[in-house]
TIVO-2410 file (N, C-alpha, C; in nm, 3 decimals):
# residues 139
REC num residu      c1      c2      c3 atome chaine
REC   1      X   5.798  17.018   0.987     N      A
REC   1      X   5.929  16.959   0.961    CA      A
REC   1      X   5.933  16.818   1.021     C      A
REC   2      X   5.965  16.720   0.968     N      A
REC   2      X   6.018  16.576   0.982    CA      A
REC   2      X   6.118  16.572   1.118     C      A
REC   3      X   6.096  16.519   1.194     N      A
REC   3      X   6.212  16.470   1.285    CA      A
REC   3      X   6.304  16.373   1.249     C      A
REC   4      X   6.411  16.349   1.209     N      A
REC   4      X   6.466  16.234   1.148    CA      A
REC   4      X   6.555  16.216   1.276     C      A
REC   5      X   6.556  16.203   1.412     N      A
REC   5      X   6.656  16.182   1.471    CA      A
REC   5      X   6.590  16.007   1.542     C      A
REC   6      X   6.469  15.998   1.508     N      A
REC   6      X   6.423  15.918   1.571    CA      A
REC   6      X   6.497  15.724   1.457     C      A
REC   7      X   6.537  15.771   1.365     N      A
REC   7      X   6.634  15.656   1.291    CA      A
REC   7      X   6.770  15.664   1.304     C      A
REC   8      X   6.855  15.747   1.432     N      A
REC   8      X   6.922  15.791   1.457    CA      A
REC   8      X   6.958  15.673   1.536     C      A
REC   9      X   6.882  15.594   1.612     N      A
REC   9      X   6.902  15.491   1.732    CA      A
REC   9      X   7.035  15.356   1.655     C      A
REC  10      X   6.980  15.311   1.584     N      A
REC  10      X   7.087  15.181   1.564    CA      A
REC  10      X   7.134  15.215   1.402     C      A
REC  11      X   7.221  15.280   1.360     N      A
REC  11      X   7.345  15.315   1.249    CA      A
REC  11      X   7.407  15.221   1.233     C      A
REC  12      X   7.454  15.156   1.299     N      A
REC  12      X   7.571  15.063   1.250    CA      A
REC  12      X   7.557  14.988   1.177     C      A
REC  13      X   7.442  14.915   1.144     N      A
REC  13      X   7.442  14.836   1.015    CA      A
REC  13      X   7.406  14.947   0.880     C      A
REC  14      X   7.390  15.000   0.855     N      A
REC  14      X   7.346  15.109   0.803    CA      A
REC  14      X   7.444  15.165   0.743     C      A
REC  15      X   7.542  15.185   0.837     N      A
REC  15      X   7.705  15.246   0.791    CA      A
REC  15      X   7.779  15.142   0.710     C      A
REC  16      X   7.771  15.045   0.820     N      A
REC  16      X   7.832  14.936   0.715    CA      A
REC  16      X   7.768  14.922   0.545     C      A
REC  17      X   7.669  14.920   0.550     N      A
REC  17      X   7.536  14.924   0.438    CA      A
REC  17      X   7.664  14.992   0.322     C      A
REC  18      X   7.660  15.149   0.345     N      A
REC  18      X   7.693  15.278   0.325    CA      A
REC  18      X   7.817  15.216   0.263     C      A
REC  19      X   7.905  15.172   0.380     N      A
REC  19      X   8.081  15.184   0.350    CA      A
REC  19      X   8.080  15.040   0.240     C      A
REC  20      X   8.018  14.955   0.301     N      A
REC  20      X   8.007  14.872   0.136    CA      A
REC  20      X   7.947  14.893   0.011     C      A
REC  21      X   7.848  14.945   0.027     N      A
REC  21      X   7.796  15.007  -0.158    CA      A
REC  21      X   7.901  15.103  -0.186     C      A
REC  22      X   7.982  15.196  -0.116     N      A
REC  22      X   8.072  15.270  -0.201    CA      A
REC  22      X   8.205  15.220  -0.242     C      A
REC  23      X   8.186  15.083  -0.194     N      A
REC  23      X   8.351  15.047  -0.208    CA      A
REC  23      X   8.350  14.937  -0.291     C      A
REC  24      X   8.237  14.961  -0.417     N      A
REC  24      X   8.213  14.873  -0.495    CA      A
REC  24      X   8.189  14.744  -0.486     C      A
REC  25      X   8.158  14.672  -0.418     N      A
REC  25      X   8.100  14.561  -0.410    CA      A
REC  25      X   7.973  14.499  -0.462     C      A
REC  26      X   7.896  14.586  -0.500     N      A
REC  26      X   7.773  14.560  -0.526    CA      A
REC  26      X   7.792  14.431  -0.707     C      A
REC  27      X   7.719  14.315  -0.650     N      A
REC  27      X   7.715  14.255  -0.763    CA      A
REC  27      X   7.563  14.232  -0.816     C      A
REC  28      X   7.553  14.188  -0.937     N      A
REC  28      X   7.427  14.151  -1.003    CA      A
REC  28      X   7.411  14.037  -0.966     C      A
REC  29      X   7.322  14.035  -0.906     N      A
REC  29      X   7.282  13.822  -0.852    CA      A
REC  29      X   7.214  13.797  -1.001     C      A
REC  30      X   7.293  13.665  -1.040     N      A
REC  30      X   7.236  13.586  -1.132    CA      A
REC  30      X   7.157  13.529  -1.107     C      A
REC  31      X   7.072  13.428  -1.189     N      A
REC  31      X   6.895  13.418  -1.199    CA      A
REC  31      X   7.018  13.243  -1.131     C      A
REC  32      X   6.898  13.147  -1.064     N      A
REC  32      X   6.954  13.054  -0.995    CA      A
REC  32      X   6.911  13.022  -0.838     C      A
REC  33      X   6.926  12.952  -0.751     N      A
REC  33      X   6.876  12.894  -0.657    CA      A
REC  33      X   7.006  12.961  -0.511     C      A
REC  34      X   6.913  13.018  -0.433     N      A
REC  34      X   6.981  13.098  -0.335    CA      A
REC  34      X   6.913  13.037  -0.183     C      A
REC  35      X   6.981  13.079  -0.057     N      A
REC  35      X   6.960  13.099   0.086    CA      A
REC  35      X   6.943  13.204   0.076     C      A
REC  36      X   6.764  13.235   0.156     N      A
REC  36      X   6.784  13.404   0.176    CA      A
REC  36      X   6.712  13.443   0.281     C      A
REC  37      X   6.741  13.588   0.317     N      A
REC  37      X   6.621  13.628   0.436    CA      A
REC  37      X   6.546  13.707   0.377     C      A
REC  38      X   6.443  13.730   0.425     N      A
REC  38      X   6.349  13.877   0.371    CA      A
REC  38      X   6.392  13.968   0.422     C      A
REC  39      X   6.427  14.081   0.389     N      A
REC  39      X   6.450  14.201   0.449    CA      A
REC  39      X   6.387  14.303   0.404     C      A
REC  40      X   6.273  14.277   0.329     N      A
REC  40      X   6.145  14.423   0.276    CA      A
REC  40      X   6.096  14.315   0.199     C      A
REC  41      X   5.894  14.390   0.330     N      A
REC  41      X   5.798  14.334   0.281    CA      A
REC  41      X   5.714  14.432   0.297     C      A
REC  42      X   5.646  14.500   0.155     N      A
REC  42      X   5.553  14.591   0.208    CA      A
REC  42      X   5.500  14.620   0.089     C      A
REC  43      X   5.355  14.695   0.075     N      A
REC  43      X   5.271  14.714  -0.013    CA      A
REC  43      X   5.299  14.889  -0.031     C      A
REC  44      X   5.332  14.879  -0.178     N      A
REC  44      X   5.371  15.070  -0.250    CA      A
REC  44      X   5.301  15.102  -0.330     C      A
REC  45      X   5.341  15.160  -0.421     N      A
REC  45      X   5.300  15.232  -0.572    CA      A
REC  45      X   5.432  15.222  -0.608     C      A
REC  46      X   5.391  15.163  -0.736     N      A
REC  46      X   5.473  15.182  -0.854    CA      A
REC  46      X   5.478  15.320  -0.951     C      A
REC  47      X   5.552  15.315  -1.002     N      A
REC  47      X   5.544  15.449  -1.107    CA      A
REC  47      X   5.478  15.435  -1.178     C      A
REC  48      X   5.332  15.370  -1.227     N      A
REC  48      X   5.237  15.384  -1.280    CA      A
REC  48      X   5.122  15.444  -1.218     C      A
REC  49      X   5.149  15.417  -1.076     N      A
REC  49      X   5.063  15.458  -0.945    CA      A
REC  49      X   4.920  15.366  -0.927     C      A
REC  50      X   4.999  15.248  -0.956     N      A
REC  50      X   4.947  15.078  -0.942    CA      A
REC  50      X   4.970  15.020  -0.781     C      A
REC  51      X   4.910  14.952  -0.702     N      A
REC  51      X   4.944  14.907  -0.602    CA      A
REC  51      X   5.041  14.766  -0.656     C      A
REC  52      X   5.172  14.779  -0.561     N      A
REC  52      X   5.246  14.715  -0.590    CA      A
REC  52      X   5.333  14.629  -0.430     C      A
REC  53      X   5.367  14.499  -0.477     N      A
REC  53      X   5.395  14.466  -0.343    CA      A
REC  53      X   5.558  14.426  -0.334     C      A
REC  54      X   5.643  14.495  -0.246     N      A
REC  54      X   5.831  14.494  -0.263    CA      A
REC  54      X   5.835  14.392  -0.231     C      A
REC  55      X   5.955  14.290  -0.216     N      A
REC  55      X   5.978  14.206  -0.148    CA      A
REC  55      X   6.161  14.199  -0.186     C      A
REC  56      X   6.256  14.210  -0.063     N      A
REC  56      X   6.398  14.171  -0.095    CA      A
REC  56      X   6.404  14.094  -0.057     C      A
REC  57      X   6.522  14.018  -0.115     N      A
REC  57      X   6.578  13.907  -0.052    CA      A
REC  57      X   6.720  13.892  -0.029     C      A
REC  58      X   6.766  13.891   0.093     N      A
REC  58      X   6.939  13.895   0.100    CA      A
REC  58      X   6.998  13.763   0.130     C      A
REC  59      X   7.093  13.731  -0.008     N      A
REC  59      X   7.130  13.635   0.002    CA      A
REC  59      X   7.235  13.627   0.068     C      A
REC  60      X   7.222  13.506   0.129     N      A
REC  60      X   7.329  13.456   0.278    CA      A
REC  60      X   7.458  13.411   0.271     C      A
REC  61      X   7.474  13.340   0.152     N      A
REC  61      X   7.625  13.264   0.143    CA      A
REC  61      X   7.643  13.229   0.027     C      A
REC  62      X   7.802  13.173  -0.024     N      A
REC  62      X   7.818  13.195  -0.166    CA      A
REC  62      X   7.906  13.323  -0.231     C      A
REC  63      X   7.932  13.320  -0.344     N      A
REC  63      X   7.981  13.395  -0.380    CA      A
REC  63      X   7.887  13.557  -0.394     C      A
REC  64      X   7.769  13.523  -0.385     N      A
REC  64      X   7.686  13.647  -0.368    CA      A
REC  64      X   7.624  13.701  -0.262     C      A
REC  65      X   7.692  13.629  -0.110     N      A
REC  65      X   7.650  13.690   0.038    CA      A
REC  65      X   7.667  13.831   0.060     C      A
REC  66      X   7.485  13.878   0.088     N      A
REC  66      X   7.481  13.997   0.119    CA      A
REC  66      X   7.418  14.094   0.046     C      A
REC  67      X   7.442  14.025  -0.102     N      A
REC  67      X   7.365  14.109  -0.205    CA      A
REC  67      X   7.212  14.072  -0.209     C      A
REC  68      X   7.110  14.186  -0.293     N      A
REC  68      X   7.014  14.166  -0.237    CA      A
REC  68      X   6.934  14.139  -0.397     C      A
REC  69      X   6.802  14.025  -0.372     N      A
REC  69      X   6.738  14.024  -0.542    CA      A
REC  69      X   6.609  14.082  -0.487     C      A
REC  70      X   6.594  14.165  -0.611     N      A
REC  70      X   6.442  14.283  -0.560    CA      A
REC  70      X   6.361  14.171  -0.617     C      A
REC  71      X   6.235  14.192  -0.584     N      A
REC  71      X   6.081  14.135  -0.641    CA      A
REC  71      X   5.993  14.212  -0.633     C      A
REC  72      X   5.897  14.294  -0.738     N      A
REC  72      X   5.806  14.365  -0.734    CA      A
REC  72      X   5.743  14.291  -0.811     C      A
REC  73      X   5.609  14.300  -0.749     N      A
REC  73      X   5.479  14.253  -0.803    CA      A
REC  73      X   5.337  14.360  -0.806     C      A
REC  74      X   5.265  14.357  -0.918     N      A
REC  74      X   5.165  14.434  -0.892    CA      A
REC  74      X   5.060  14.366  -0.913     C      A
REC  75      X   4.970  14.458  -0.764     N      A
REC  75      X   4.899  14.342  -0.725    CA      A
REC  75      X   4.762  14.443  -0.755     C      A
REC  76      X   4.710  14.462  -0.858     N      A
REC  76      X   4.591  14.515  -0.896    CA      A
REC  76      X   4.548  14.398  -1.009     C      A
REC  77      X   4.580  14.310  -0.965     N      A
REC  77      X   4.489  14.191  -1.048    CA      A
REC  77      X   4.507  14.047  -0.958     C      A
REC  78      X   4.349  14.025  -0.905     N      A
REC  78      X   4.359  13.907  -0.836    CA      A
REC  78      X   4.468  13.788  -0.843     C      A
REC  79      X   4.492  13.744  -1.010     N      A
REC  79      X   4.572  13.637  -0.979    CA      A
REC  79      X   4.716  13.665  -0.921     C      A
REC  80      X   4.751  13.776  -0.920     N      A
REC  80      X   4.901  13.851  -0.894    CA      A
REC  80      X   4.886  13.855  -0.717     C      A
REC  81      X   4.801  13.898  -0.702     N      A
REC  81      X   4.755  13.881  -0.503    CA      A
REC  81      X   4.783  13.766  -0.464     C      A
REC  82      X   4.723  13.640  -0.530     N      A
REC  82      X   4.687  13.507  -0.516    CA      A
REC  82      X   4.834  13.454  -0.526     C      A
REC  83      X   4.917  13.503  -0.615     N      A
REC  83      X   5.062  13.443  -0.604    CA      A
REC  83      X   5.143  13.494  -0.460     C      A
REC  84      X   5.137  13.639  -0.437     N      A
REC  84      X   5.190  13.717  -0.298    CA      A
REC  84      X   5.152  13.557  -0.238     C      A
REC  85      X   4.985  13.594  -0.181     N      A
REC  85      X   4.981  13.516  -0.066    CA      A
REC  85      X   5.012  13.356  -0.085     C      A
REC  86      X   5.042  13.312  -0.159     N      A
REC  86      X   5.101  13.167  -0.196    CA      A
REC  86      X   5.237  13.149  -0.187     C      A
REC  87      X   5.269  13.267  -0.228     N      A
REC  87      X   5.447  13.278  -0.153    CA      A
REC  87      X   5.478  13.290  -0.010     C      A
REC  88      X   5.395  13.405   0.042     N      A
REC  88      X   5.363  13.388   0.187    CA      A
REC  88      X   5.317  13.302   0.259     C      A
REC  89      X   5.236  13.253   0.245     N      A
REC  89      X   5.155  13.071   0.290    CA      A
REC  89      X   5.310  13.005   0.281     C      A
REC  90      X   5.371  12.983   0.220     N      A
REC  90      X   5.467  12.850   0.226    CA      A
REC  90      X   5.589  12.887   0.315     C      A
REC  91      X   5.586  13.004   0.325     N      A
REC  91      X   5.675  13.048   0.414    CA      A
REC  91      X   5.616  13.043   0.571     C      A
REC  92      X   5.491  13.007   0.577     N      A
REC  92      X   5.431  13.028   0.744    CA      A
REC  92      X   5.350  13.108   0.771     C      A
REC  93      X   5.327  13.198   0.673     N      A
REC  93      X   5.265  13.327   0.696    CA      A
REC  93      X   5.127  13.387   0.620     C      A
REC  94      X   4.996  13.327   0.687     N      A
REC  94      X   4.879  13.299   0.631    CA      A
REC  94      X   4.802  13.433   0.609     C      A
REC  95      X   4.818  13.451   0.457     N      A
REC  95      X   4.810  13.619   0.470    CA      A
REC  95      X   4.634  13.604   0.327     C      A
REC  96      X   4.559  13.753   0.400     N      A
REC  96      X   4.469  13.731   0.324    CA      A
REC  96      X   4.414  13.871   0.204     C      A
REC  97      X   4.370  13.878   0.132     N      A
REC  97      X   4.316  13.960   0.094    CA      A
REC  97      X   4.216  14.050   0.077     C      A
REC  98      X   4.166  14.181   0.169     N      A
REC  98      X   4.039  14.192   0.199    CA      A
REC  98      X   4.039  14.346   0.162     C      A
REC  99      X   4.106  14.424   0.157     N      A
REC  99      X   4.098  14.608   0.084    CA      A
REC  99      X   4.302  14.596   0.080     C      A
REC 100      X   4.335  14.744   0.022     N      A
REC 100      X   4.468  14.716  -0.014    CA      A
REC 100      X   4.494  14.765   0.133     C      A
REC 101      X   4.443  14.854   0.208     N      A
REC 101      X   4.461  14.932   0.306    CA      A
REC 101      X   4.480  14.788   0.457     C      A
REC 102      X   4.430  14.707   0.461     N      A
REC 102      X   4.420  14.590   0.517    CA      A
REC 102      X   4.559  14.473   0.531     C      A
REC 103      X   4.553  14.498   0.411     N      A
REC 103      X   4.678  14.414   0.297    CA      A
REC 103      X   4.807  14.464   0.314     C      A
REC 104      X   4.799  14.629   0.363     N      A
REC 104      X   4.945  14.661   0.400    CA      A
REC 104      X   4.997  14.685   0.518     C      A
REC 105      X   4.854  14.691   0.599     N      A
REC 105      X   4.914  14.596   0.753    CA      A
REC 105      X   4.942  14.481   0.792     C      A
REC 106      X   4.912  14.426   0.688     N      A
REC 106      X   4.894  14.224   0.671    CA      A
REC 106      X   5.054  14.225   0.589     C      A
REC 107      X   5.133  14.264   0.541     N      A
REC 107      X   5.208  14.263   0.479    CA      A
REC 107      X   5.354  14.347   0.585     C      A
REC 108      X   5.284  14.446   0.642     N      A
REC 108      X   5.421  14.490   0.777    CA      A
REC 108      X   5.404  14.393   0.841     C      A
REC 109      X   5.309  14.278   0.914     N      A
REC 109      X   5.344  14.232   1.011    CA      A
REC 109      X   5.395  14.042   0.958     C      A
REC 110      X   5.371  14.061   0.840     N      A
REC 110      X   5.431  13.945   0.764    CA      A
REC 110      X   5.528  13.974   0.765     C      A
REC 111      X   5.604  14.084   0.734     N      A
REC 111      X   5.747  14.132   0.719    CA      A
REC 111      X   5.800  14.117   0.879     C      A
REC 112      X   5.728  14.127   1.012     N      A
REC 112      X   5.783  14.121   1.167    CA      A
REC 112      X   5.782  14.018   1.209     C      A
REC 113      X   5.713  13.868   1.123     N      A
REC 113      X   5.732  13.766   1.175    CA      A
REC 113      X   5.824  13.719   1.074     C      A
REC 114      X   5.797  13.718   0.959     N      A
REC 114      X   5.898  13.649   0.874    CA      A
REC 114      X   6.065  13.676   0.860     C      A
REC 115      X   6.109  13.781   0.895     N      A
REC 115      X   6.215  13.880   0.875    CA      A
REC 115      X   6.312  13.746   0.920     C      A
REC 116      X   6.347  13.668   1.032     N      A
REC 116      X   6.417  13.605   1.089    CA      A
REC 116      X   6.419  13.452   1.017     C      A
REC 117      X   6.356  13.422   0.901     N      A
REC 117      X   6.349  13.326   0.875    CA      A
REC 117      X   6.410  13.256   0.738     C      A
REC 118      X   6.538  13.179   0.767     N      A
REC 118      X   6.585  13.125   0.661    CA      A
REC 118      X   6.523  13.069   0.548     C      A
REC 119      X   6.537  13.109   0.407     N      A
REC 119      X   6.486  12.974   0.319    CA      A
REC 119      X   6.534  12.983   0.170     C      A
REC 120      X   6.527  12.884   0.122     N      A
REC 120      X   6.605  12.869  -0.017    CA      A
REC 120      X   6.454  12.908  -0.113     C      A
REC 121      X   6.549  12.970  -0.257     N      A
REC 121      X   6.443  13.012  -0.345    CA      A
REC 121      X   6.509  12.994  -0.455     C      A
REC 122      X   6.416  12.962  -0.539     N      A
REC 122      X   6.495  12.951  -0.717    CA      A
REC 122      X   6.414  13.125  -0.752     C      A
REC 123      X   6.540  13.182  -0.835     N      A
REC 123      X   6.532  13.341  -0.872    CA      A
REC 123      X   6.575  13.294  -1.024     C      A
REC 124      X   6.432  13.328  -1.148     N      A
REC 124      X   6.441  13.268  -1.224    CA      A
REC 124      X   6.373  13.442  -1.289     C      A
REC 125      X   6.392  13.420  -1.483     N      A
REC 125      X   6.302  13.497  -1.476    CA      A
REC 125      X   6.189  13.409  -1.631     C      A
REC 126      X   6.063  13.494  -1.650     N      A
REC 126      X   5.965  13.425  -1.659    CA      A
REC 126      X   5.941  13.396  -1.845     C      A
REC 127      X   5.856  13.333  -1.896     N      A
REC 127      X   5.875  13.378  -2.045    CA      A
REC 127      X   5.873  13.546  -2.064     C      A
REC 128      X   5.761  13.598  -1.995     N      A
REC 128      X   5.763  13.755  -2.005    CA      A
REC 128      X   5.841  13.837  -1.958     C      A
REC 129      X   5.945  13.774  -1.914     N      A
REC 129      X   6.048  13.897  -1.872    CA      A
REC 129      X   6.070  13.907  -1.735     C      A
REC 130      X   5.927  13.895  -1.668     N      A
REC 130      X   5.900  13.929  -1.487    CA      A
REC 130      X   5.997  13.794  -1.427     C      A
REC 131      X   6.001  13.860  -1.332     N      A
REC 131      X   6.109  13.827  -1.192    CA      A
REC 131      X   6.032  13.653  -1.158     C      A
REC 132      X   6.069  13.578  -1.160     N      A
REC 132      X   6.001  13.419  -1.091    CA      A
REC 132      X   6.071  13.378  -0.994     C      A
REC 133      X   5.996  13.399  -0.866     N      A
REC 133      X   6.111  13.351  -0.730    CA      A
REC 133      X   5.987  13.241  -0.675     C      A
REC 134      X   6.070  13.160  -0.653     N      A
REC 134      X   5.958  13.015  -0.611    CA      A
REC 134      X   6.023  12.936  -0.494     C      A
REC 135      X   5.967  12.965  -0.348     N      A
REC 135      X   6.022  12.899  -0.202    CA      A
REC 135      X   6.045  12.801  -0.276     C      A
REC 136      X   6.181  12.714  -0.236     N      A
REC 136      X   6.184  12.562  -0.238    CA      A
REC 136      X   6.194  12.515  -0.083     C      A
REC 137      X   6.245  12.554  -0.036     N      A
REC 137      X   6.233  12.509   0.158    CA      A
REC 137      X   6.241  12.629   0.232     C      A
REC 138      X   6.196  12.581   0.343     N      A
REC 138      X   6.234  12.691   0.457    CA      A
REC 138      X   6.265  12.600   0.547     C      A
REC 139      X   6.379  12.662   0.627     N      A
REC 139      X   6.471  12.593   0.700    CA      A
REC 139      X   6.463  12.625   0.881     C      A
***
């Protein structure tokens, strides 16, 4: 059996989390140029059972403070890796590619340094449909 008491420690943002998604607030962020933080960085599976890499972004101010724009990328094809770590590079965070198993400790601790760090992004999407988020500064 799972111990779950050990996420038990700090709730309060969490609740808040909770008491605002039910009280309808949740908006669709339009495609456009935002302030944001990272708040999930980590390497999954997709429902194809593809290695895939999350990335949120919570935007800070504006009429859409707080809401969050997802980015999934799958990274089972070099040039798709090569974009991750080019997004990461401009942000500070010199990340490399060497097994996926490597890549997703390189990717939690990108997520423990980067987490605190302001920066603007254009959230566009691409001729094909996919998500295009491109650092313009970090602040």
């Amino acid at each position: 059996m799972i111990d779950f008491t050990q996420f038990d420690e700090n709730l309060t943002e969490v609740l808040n989390e909770v008491s605002n998604a039910s009280s309808g607030e949740k908006k669709e962020v339009p495609y456009g140029d935002y302030e944001v933080k990272l708040t999930k960085l980590e390497l999954t599976v997709s429902k194809s059972q593809k290695p895939m890499v999350a990335m949120w972004f919570k935007v800070l101010n504006g009429a859409y403070a707080g809401c969050l724009i997802f980015n999934y990328v799958l990274v089972d094809k070099g040039f798709n890796i090569h974009r991750v770590n080019e997004m990461l590079r401009t942000l500070g965070y010199p990340v490399e590619f060497k097994s996926y198993s490597d890549y997703a400790a390189a990717l939690k601790d990108g997520y423990l340094a980067l987490k605190d760090i302001e920066f603007a992004i254009s959230y566009n999407q691409n001729e094909k449909g996919y998500t295009d988020i491109k650092i313009l500064q970090v602040f």
